[in-house]
C-alpha positions in Angstrom: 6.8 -11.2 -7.5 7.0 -14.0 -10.0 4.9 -16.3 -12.6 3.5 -19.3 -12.7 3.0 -21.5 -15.6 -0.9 -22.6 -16.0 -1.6 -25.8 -17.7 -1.8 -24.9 -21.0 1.3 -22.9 -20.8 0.0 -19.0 -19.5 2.0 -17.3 -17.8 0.3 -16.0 -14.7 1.5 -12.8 -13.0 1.8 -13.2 -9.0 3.1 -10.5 -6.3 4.2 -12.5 -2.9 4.9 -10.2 -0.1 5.5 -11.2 3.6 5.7 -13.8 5.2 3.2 -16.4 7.6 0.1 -17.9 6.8 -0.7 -17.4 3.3 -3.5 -15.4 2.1 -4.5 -15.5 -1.5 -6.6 -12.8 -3.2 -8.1 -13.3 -6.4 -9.5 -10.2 -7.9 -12.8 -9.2 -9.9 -13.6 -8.8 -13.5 -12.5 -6.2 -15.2 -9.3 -5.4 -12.7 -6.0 -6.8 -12.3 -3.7 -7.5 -8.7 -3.5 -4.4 -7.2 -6.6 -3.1 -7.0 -6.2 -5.5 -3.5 -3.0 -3.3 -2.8 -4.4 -2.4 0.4 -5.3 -5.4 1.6 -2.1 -7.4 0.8 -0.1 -4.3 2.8 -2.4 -5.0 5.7 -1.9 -9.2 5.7 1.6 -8.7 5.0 2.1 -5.5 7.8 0.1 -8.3 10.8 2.3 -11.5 10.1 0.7 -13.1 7.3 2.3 -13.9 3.7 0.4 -11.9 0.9 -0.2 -12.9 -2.4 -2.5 -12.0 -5.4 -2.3 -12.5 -8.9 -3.5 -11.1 -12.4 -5.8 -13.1 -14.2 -5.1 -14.4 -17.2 -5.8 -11.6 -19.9 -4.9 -9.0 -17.8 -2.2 -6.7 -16.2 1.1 -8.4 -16.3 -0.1 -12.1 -16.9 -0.1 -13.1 -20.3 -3.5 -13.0 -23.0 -3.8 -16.0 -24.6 -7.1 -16.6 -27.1 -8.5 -19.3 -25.4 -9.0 -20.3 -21.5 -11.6 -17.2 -20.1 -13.4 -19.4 -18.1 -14.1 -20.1 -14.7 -12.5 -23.3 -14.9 -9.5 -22.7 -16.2 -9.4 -19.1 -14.0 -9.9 -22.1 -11.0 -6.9 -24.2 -12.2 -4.3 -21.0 -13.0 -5.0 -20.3 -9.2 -4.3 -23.8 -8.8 -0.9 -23.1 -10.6 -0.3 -20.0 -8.3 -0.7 -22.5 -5.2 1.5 -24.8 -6.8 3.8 -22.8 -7.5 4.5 -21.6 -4.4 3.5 -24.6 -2.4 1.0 -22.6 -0.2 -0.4 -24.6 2.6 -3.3 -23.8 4.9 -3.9 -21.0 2.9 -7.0 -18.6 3.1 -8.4 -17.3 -0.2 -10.4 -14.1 -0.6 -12.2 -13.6 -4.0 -13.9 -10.4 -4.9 -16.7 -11.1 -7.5 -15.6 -12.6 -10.5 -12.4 -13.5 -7.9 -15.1 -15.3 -5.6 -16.5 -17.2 -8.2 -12.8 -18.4 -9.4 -12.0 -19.2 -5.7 -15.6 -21.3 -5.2 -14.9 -23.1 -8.4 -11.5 -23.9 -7.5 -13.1 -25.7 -4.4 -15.0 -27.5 -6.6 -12.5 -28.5 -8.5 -9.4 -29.0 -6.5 -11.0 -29.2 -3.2 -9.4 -27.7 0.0 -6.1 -29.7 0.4 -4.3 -26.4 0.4 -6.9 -24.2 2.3 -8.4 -23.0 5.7 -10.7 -20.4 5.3 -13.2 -18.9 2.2 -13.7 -15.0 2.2 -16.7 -14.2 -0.5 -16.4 -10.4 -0.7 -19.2 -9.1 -3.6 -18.9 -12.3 -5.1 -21.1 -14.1 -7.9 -21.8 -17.2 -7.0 -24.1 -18.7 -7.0 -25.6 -17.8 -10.2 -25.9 -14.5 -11.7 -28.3 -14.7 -15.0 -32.3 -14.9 -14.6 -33.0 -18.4 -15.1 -36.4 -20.4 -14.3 -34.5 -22.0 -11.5 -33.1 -18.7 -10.9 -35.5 -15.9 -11.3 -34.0 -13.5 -8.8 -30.8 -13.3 -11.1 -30.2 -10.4 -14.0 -31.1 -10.7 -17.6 -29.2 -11.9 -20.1 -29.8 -8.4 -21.3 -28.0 -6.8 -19.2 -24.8 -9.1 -19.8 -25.2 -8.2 -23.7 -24.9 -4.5 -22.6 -21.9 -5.3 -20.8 -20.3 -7.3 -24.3 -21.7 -4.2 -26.0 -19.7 -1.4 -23.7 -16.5 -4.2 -24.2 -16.2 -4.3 -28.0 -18.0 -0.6 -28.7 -16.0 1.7 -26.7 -14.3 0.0 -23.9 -12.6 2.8 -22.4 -15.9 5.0 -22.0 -17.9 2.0 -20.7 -15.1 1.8 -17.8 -15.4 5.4 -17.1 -18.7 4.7 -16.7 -18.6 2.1 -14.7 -16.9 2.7 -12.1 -19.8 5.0 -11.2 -21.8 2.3 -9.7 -19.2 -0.4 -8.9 -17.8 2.2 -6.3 -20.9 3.6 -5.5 -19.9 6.7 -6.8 -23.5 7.7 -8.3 -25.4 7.6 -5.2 -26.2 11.0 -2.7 -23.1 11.7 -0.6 -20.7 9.4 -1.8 -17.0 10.2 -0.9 -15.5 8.2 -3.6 -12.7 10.3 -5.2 -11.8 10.6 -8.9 -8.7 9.1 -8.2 -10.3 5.6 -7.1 -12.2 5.9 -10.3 -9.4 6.8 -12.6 -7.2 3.6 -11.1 -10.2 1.5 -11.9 -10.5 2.5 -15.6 -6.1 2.3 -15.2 -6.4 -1.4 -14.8 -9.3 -2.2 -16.5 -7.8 -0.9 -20.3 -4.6 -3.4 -19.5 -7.6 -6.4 -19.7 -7.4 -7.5 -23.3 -10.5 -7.1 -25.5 -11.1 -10.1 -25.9 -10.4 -11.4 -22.5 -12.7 -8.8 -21.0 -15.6 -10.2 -23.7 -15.4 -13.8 -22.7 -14.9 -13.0 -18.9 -19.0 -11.6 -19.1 -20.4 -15.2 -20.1 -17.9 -16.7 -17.7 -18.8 -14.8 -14.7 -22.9 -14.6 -15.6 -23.9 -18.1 -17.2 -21.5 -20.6 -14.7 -23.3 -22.2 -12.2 -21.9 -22.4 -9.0 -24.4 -24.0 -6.6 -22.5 -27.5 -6.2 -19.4 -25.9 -5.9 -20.8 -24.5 -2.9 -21.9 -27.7 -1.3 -18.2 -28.6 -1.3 -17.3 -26.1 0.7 -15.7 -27.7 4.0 -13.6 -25.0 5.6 -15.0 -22.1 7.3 -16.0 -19.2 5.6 -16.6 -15.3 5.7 -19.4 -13.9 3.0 -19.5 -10.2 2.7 -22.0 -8.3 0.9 -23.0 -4.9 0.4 -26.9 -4.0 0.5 -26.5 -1.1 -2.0 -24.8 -3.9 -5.0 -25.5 -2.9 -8.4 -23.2 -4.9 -10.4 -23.9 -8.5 -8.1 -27.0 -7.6 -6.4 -27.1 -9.0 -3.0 -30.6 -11.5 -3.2 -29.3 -13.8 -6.1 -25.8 -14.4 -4.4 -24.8 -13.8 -1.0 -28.3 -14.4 0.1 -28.1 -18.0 -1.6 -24.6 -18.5 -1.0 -24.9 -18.5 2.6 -27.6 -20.6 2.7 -25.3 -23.5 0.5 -22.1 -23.4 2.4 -21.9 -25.1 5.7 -19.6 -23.2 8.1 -20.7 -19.6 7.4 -20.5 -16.2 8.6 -22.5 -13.9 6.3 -22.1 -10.3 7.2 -24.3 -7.4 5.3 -22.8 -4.3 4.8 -25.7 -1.1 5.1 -25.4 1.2 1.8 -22.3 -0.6 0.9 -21.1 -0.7 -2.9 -20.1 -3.3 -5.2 -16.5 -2.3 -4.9 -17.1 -1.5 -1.0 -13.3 -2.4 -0.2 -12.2 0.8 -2.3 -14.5 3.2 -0.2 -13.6 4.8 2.8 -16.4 4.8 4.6 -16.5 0.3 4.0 -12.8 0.0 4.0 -11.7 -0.4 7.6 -14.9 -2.2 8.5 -13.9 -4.8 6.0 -10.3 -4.6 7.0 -10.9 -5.2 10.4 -13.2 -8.2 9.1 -10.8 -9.4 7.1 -8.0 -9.6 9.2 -10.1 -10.8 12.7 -11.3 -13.8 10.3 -7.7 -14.5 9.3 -6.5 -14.4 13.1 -9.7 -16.4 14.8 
């Protein structure tokens, strides 16, 4: 565990465990590191080096005023890589994490890459547009910046009902998984949290896409209601060249946290890694 310094001077929070073939896991909006625990103990356990870091604003990475965007989220990844001189790496983004991941492939390109896994993720553009008219409304992002400034703590409570799943008939989320979201969503600074919703809703990912030249893994639950399904994972695969694009029946937004999606996505996960 370690930091790297960003561009402007951030210092980015980074756990490193194991050793092999790196895999790098960049996280959604509003979490920090470990909520891909789990998954970084499973890479590291089968022979592969783990690593995953807090976004800046978050956790134990520092909250400057400025930089909560996706291109700066894109180059502080970049620093990460740097830092630790990761070749032939495979990065896995969750949500907000996936659209950081696809930007930093526009961006940076894949020098340092060999595989894409797109696990919930945004891209390629979340807010209802004319071009875009299966995306939400910028309503619903205001709601969001509402719950944020209002009564943050609540609004993460609350939450966590649908990004797990937790709401629907049968679900076997525990409280637990619920409490460790809001856990690592209050460490997000205010005002990091409230510029992460325009960053993750209004930036357009489509060419970042096209530059996609490794293979890649797209995961996506059905039963999505923080990224629904038709206005990203459905368009994503269509834009990237070497996909796999699995749907996940009844799966939740937060599908890796849920027993009965975990192992599938494990076993995904890790048989991608190895192939």
């Amino acid at each position: 565990m370690g930091f790297a310094a960003a561009k402007d001077g951030t210092q980015i929070y980074f756990k490193d465990w194991g050793a092999g073939q790196p895999v790098v896991f960049s996280h959604g909006w509003p979490l920090i590191a470990d909520a891909w625990d789990p998954q970084l103990k499973l890479m590291a356990d089968n022979g592969f080096r783990a690593v995953a870091h807090d976004r800046r604003g978050g956790g134990r990475s520092d909250q400057p005023w400025m930089g909560n965007d996706l291109d700066t989220y894109a180059d502080d990844l970049a620093s990460v890589l740097e830092n630790l001189d990761l070749h032939d790496a495979i990065l896995v983004g969750h949500s907000t994490g996936g659209g950081e991941v696809t930007r930093y492939i526009g961006r940076h390109g894949s020098r340092r890459v060999a595989k894409v896994v797109l696990l919930g993720a945004i891209p390629p553009l979340m807010l209802r547009t004319e071009a875009n008219p299966e995306g939400l409304p910028i309503e619903v992002f205001d709601e969001i910046r509402q719950g944020v400034l209002t009564d943050r703590s609540q609004y993460y409570k609350d939450l966590s009902a649908p990004f797990y799943g937790a709401n629907r008939e049968g679900s076997t989320v525990s409280q637990g998984t619920r409490d460790e979201f809001w856990l690592w969503s209050m460490t997000v600074g205010v005002k990091s949290a409230y510029d992460c919703v325009k960053a993750f809703s209004e930036t357009d990912l489509t060419e970042d896409l096209k530059e996609f030249d490794v293979p890649t893994l797209i995961i996506h639950g059905d039963d999505d209601q923080i990224v629904p399904i038709v206005a990203s994972a459905k368009k994503s695969s269509q834009l990237v060249k070497d996909v796999t694009f699995k749907v996940y029946s009844g799966a939740p937004h937060g599908l890796s946290m849920v027993p009965e999606f975990a192992e599938r996505f494990n076993d995904d996960l890790l048989e991608f890694a190895r192939g």
